[in-house]
C-alpha positions as CSV (number, residue, x, y, z in Angstrom):
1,X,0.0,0.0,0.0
2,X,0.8,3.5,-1.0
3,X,1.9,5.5,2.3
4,X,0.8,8.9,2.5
5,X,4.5,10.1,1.9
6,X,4.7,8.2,-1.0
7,X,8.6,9.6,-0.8
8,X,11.4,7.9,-2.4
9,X,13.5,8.1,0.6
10,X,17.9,8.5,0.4
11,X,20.3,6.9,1.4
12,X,20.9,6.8,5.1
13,X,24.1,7.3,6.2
14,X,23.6,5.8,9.6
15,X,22.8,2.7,8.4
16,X,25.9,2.0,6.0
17,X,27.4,1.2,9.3
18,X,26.2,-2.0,8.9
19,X,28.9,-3.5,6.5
20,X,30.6,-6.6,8.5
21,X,28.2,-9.5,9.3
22,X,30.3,-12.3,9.5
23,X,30.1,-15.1,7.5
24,X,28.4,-13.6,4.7
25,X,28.9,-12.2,1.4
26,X,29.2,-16.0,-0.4
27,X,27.1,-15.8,-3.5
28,X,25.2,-19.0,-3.3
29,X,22.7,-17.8,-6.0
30,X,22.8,-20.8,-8.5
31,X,23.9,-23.2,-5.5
32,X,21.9,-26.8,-6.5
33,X,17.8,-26.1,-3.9
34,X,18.2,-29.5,-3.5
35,X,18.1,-29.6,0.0
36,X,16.1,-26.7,0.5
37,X,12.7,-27.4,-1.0
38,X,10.6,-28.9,1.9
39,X,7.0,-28.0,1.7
40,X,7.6,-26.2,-1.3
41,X,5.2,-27.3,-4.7
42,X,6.3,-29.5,-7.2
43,X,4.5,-27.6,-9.4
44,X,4.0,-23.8,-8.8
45,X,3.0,-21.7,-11.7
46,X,1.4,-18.2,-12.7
47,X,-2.4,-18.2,-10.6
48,X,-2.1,-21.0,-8.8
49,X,-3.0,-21.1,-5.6
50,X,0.2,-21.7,-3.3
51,X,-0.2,-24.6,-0.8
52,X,3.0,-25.6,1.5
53,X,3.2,-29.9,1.1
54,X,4.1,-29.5,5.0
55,X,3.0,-26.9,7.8
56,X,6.2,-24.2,7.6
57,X,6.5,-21.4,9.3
58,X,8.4,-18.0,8.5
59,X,10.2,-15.1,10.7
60,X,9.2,-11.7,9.6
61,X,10.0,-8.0,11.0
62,X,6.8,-6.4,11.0
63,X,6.2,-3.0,10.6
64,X,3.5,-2.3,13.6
65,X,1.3,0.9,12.6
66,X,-0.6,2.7,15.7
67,X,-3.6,3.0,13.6
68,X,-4.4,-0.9,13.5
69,X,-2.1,-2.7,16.0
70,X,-0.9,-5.9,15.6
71,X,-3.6,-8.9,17.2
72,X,-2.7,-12.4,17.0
73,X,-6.4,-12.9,16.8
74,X,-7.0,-11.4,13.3
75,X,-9.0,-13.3,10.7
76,X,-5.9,-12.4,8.3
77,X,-3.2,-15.0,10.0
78,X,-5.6,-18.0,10.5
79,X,-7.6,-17.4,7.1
80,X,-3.7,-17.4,5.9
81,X,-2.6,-20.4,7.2
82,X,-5.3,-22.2,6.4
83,X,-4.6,-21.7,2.5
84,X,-1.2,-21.9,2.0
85,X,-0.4,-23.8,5.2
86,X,2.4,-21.0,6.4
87,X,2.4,-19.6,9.1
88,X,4.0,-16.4,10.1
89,X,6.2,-15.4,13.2
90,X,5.9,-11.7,13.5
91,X,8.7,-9.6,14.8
92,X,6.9,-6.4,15.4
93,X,8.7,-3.3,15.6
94,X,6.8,0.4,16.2
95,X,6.6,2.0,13.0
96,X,8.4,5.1,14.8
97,X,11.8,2.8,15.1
98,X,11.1,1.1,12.1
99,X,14.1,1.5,10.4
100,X,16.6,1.8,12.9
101,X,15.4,-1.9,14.9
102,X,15.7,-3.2,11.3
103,X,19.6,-1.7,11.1
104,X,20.6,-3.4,14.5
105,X,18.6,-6.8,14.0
106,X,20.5,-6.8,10.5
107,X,24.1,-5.9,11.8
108,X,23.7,-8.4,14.5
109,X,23.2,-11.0,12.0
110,X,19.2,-11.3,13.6
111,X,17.1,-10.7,11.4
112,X,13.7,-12.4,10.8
113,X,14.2,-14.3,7.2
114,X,11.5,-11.8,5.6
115,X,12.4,-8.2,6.0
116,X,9.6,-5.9,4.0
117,X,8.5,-2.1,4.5
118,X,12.0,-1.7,2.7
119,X,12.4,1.6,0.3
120,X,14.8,1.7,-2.2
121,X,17.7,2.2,-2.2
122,X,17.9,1.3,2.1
123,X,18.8,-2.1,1.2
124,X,22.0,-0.7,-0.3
125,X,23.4,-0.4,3.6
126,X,23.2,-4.5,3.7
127,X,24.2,-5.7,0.1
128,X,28.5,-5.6,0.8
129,X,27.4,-7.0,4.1
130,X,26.0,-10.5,2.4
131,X,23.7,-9.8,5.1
132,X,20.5,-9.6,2.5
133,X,20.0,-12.1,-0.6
134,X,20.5,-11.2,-4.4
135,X,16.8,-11.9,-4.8
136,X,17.4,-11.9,-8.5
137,X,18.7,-14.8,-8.8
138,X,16.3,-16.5,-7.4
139,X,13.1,-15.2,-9.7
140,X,12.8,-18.8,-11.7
141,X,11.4,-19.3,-7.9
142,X,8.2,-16.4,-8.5
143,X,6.1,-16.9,-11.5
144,X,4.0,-14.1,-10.7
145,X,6.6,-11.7,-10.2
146,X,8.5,-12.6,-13.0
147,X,5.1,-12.4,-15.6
148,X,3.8,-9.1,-13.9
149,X,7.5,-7.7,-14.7
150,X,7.1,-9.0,-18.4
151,X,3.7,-8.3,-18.8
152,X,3.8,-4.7,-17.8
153,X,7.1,-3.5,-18.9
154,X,8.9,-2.8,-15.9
155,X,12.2,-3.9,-16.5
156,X,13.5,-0.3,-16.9
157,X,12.3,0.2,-13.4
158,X,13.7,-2.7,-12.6
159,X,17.1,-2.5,-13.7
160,X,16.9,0.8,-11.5
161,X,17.3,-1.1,-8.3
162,X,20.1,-3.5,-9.6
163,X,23.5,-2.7,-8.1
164,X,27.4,-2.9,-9.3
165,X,27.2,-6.4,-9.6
166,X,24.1,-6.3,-11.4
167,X,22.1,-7.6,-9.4
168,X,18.6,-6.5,-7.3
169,X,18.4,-6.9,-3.6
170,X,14.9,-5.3,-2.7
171,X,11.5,-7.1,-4.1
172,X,9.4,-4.1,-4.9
173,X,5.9,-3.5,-4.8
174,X,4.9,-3.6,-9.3
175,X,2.1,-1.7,-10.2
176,X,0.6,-1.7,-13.5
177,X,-0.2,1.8,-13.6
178,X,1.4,4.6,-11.6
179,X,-0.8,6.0,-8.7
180,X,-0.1,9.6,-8.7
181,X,-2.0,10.7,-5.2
182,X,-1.0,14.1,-4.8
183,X,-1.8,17.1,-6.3
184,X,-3.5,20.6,-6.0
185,X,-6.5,20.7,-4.7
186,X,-9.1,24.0,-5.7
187,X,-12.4,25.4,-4.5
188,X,-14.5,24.6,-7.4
189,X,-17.5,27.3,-6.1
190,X,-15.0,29.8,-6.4
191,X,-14.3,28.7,-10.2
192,X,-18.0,28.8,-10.8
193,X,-18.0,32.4,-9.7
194,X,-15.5,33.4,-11.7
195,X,-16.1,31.4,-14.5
196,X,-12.6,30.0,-14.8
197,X,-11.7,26.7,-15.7
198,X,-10.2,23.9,-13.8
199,X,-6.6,24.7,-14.7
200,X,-4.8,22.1,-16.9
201,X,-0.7,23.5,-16.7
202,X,1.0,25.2,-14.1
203,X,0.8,28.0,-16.4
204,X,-3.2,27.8,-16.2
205,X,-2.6,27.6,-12.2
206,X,-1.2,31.1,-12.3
207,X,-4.1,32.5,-14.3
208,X,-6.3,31.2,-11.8
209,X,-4.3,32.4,-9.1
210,X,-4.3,36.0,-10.3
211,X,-7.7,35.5,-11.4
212,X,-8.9,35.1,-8.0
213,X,-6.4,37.4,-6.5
214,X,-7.9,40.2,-8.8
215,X,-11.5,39.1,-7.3
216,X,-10.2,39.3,-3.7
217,X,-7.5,41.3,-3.0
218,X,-7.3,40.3,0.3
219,X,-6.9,36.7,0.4
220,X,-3.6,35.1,-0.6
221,X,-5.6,32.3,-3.3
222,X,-2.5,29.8,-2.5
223,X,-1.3,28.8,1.0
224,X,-0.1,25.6,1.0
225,X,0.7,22.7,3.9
226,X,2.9,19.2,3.5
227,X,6.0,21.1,4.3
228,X,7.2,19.2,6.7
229,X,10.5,18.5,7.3
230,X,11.1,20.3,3.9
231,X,9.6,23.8,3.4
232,X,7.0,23.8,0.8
233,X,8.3,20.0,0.8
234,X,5.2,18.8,-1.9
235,X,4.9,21.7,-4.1
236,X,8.6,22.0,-4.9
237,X,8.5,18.3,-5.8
238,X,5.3,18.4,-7.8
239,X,6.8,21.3,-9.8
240,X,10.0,19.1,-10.3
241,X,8.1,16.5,-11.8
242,X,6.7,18.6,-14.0
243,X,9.8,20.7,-14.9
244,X,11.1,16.6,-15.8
245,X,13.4,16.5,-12.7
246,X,13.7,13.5,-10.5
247,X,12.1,14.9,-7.4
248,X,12.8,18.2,-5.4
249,X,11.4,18.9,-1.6
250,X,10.5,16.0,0.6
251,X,11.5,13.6,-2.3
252,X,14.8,15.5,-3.2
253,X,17.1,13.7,-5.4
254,X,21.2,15.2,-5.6
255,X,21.0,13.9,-9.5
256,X,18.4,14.0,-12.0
257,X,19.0,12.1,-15.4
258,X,19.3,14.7,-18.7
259,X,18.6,12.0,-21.7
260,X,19.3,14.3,-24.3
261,X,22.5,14.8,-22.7
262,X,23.1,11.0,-21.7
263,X,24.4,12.0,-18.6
264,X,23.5,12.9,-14.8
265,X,22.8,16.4,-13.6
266,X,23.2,18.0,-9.8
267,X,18.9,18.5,-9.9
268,X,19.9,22.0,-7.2
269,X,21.8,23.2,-10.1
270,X,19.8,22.8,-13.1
271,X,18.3,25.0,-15.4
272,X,14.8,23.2,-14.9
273,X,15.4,24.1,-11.1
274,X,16.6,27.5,-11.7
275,X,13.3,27.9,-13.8
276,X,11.2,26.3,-11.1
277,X,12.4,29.1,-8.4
278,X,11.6,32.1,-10.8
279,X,8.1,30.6,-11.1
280,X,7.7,30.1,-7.5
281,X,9.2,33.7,-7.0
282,X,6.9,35.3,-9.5
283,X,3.4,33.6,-7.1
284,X,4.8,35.2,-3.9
285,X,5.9,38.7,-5.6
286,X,2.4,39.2,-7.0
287,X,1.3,38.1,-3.8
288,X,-0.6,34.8,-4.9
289,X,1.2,32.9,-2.8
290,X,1.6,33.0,1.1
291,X,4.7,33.1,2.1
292,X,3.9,31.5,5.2
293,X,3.5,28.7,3.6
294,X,7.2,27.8,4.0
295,X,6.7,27.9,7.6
296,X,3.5,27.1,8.2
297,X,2.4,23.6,9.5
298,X,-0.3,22.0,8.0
299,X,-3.1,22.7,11.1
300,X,-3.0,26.4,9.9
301,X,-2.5,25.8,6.3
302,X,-6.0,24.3,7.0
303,X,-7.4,26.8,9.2
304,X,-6.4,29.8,6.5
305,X,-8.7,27.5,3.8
306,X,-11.6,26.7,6.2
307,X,-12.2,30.0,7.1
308,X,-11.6,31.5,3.2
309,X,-8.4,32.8,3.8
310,X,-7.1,30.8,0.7
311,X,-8.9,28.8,-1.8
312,X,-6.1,26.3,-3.2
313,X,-3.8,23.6,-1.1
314,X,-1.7,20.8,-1.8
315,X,-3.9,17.7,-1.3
316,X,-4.3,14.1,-1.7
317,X,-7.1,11.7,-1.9
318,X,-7.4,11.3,2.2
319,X,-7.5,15.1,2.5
320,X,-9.7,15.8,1.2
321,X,-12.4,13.5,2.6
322,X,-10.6,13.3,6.5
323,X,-9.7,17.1,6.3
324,X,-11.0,19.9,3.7
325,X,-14.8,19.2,3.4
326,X,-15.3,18.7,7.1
327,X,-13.5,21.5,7.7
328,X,-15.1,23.5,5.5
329,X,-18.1,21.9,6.6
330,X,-18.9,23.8,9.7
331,X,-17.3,27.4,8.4
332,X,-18.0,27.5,4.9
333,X,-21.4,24.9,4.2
334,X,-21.3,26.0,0.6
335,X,-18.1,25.9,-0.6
336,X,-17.1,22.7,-2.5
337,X,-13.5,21.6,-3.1
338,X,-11.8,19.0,-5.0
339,X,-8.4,17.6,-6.5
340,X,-7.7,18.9,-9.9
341,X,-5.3,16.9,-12.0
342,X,-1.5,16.6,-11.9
343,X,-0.9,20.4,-13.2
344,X,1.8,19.5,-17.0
345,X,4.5,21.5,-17.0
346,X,7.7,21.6,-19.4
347,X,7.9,18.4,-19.0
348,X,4.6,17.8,-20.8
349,X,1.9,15.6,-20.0
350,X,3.0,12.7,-18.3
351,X,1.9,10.5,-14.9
352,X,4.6,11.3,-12.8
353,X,4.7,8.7,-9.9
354,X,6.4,5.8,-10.0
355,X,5.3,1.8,-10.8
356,X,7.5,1.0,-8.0
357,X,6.7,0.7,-4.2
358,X,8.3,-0.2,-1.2
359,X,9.6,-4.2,-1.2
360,X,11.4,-7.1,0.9
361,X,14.8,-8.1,1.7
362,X,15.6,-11.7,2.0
363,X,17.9,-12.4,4.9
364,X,20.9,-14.2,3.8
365,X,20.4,-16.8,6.4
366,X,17.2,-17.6,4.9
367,X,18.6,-19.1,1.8
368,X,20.1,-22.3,4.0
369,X,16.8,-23.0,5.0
370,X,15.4,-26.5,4.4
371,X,12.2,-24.2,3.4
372,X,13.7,-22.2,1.1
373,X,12.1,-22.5,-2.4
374,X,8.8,-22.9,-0.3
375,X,9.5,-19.4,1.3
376,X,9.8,-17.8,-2.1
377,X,6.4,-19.3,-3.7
378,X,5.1,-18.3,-0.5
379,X,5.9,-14.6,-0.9
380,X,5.1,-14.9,-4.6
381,X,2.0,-15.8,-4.1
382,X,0.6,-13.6,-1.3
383,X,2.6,-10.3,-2.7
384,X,2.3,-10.7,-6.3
385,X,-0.6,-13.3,-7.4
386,X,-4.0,-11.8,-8.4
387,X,-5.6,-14.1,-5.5
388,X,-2.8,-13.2,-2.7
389,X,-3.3,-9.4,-3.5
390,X,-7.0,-9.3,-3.1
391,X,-6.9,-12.0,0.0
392,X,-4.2,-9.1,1.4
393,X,-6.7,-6.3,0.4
394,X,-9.9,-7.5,0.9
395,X,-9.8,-10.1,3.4
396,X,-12.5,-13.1,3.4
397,X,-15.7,-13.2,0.5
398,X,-18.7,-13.7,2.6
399,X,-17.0,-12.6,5.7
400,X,-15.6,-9.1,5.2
401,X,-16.8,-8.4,1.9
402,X,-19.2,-9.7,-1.1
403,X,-18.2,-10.1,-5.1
404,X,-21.4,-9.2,-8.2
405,X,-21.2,-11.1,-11.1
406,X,-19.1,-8.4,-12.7
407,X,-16.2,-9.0,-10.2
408,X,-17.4,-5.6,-8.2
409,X,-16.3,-6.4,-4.8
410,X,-18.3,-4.2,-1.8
411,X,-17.6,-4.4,2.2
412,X,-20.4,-6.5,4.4
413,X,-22.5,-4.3,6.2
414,X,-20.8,-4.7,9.4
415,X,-17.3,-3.7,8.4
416,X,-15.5,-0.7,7.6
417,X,-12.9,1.0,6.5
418,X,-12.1,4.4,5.0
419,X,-15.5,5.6,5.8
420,X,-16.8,3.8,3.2
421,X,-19.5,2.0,5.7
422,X,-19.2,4.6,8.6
423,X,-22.1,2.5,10.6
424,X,-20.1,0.0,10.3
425,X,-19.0,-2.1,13.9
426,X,-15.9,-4.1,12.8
427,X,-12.6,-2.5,11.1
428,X,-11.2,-4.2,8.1
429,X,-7.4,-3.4,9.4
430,X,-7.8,-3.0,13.1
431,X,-10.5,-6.0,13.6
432,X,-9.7,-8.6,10.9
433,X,-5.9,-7.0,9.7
434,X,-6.6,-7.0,6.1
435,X,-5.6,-3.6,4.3
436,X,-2.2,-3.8,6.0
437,X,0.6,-1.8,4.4
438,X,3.3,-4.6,5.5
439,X,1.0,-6.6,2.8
440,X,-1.1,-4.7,0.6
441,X,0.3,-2.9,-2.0
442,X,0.6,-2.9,-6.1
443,X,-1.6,-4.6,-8.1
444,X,-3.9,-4.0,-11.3
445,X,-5.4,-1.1,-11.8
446,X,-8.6,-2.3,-10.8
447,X,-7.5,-3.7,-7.8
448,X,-5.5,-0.9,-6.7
449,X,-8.3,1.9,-6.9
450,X,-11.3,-1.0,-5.7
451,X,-10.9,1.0,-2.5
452,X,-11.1,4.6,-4.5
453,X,-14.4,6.8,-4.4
454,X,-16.1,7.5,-8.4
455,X,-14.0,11.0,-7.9
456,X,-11.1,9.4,-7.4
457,X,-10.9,7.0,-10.2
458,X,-11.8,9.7,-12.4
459,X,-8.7,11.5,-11.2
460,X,-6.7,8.4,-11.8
461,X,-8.4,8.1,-15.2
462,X,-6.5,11.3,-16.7
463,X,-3.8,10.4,-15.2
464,X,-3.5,7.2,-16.6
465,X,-4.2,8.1,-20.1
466,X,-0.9,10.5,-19.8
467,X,2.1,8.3,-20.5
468,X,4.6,7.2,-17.7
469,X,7.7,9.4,-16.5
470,X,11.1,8.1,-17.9
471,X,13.4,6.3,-15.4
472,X,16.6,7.4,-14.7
473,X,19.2,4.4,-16.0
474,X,21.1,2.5,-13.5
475,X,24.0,4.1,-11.7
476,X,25.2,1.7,-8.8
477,X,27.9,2.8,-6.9
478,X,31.0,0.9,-5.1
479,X,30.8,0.8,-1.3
480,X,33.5,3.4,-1.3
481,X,31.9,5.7,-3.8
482,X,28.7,5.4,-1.5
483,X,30.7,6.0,1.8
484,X,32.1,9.3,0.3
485,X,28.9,10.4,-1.4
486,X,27.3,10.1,2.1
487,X,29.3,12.2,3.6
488,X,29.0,15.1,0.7
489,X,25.1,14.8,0.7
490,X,23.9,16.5,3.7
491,X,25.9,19.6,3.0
492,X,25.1,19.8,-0.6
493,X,21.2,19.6,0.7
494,X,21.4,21.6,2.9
495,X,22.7,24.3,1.1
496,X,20.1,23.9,-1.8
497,X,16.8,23.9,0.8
498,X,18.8,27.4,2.2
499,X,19.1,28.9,-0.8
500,X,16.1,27.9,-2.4
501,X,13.9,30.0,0.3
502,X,16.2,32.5,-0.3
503,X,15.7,32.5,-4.1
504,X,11.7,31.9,-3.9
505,X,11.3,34.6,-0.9
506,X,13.4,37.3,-3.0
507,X,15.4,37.4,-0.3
508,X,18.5,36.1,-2.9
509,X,18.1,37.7,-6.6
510,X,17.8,35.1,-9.2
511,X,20.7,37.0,-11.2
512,X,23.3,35.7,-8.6
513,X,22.4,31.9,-9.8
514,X,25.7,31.5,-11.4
515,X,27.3,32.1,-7.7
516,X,25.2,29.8,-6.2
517,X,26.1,27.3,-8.3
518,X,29.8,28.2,-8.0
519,X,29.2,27.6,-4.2
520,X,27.7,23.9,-5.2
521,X,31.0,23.5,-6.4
522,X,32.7,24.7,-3.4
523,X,30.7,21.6,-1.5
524,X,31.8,19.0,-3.8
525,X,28.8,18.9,-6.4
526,X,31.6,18.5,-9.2
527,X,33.4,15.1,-7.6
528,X,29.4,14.2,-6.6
529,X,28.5,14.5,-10.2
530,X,32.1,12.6,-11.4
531,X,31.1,9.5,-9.2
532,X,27.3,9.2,-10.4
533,X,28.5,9.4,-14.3
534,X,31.2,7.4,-14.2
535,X,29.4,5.0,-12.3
536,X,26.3,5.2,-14.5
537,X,29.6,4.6,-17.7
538,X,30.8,1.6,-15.5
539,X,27.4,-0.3,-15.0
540,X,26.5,0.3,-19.0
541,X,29.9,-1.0,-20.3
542,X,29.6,-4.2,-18.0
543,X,26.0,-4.8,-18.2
544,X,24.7,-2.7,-21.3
């Protein structure tokens, strides 16, 4: 499942501490599974239903979210076992030390054998280690994976993951379709009023904005939240996307791929950044957007559009049923708001998220296990088969929801989730632990939005008529390029979230740009810029 961040997080430097497991690092990859295939499936191909030939049982770090707790007692584990005969020993973690239990249990060689809830590229930390498994060697082991890869052309994004030795280490969520969440969210009375139309560019955005500005001098139209711990953190990446960078704000990537060049550019440095700042600058200097909004958090972001302070917001799909309208609800009964989609921008009109979600690590240890090629069906199956994906989603038929004859599938009565049946008196995640991010995520289309409102799927539906955002190629680097990257990254950042206030706030003239960039180079954006290329070079003359 989608997280509300939906952020491609970096590399953490903590965690490459993690680099001497003993005993590992011996590539057993094309080893004879012999020995290791007890209660695996003779026979074990694309939709079939996975069935252990003997009870097993498998260790897993699980992710524990406060919002539905983890119960021994939930429908999900017993209804689990009882069709593919596994049965899983949880090793729950809270979801606020997440990542750093996972570091220690993996540095201290004890690790549960399944280790999901893993963004790329985290599991680089582990892969000189031998501490985590090349799972790509083992994909003759997952039918499903391996067809859904085929089937919906994603081995660019999959050759994304792979690392110097080219090889993957992470098994990511596949969609079939992108699922672009956020965007800008409008008041749509106020576009009635004016008789303006729901803005298709950024360029259209503007127009509204001065549009409405014009029509109510007082109110800054654009005052935005989700700017936390970045300022501005998901406007400065949507306008990245659009300007055909890799990510900027909350999702910030140092390097953003330039095709037409066939090389790797510092994305703080770029003339689609540069151009991104003047726009930026030009909203607050006509006063269209509030400044505040870089230092805002999101409570009075909200208050400032429930009370008609501002009519446009950054927004996704939960916010604007959990938040806007009931907001607005009690202040403002008439107003109506919605998402508008994806604003295009230089880049032209494309879907912008990725086809790629968080994934699983294998632990190294696991691939001695008599259960081995049992373990792998087994995860197959339940993250990647059409029938694993909707047991993970959807739970029981007949017990937590019902299937039409057209395949529609629609919650009992009794149970809830989302709001969909608010009288509801069972939760599908906190009562029965179905809809659980550890296991719910990617999918078809259909299965994907089967959760989304009709307004929602017709967001999706522009989207997905828009074609998919290129991925960057591979560029893995050597433990001791990553070790000295990591130590030129925070600085780099850290200078480029400074300056790009400054530049957006006028309080730095964009005519000093060239300086700026000069200063980049004082903080090693050059030698980081030398080690992505030459790396990207090294993995294309090896692996092509």
């Amino acid at each position: 499942m989608v997280q509300l961040s939906r952020r491609n997080l970096l590399f953490a430097a903590g965690a490459a501490a993690v680099v001497s497991m003993a005993g590992c690092g011996d590539d057993k990859g094309k080893k004879d599974l012999a020995d290791n295939r007890v209660g695996a499936m003779d026979k074990y191909g694309v939709g079939d239903q996975f069935k252990a030939t003997t009870a097993v049982s498998f260790s897993m770090l699980y992710n524990n979210h406060p919002n539905y707790p983890l119960k021994d007692d939930w429908l999900f584990w017993s209804e689990l076992s009882k069709r593919t005969g596994v049965k899983i020993e949880p090793v729950a973690v809270p979801l606020s030390d997440y990542e750093q239990k996972r570091s220690v249990l993996i540095g201290a060689g004890d690790a549960p054998f399944i280790i999901p809830k893993t963004y790329h590229p985290q599991e680089e930390a582990y892969v000189s280690s031998g501490a985590v498994l090349p799972v790509s060697d083992y994909l003759d082991l997952m039918p499903n994976f391996k067809d859904r890869i085929e089937k919906w052309n994603l081995k660019p994004e999959i050759d994304s993951l792979r690392q110097e030795d080219g090889k993957f280490y992470l098994l990511p969520g596949l969609h079939e379709k992108p699922w672009q969440d956020y965007t800008l969210a409008v008041r749509m009375d106020i576009l009635e009023q004016l008789k303006i139309p729901v803005p298709e560019t950024w360029d259209d955005v503007y127009n509204m904005l001065k549009a409405m500005k014009a029509a109510y001098p007082d109110v800054y139209p654009f005052s935005d939240r989700f700017g936390k711990p970045n300022p501005a953190g998901n406007l400065l990446n949507m306008l990245a996307l659009a300007y055909g960078l890799q990510g900027a704000g909350w999702n910030f990537q140092h390097t953003s791929w330039d095709a037409n060049a066939k090389k790797f550019v510092y994305t703080g440095a770029s003339e689609q950044y540069k151009a991104m700042l003047e726009f930026l600058h030009k909203l607050v200097d006509e006063k269209l957007l509030d400044p505040e909004t870089f230092t805002q958090d999101d409570d009075q972001a909200r208050q400032k559009l429930a009370s008609g302070k501002s009519f446009v917001i950054s927004a996704n799909a939960q916010s604007i049923v959990n938040d806007y309208r009931p907001d607005m609800a009690k202040s403002l009964p008439n107003a109506k708001i919605a998402k508008i989609p994806f604003p295009v921008g230089p880049a032209g009109p494309v879907n912008p998220a990725p086809r790629l979600e968080n994934g699983i690590m294998i632990s190294s240890k696991a691939r001695d296990s008599k259960n081995f090629v049992a373990m792998m069906q087994f995860i197959d199956w339940l993250w990647y088969s059409d029938a694993g994906q909707e047991f993970a989603r959807w739970g029981v038929e007949g017990t937590t929801f019902t299937k039409d004859a057209s395949g529609t599938r629609t919650l009992t009565p009794d149970v809830d989730v989302l709001g969909l049946n608010p009288k509801g008196t069972k939760h599908l995640q906190k009562d029965f632990g179905f809809y659980n991010g550890i296991f719910a995520y990617g999918g078809h289309v259909e299965l994907v939005q089967s959760f989304f409102s009709e307004e929602e799927k017709e967001f999706q539906k522009v989207l997905n008529a828009r074609p998919n955002v290129a991925v960057a190629p591979p560029h893995p680097l050597s433990d001791a390029e990553r070790e000295q990257v990591t130590l030129w990254e925070t600085p780099l950042k850290d200078f480029v979230y400074a300056n790009t206030l400054k530049f957006i706030l006028g309080q730095r003239p964009i005519s000093e740009w060239d300086a700026y960039v000069t200063e980049l180079n004082g903080k090693n954006m050059g030698s980081y810029l030398d080690v992505v290329n030459k790396s990207y070079e090294r993995y294309q003359q090896k692996h092509g």
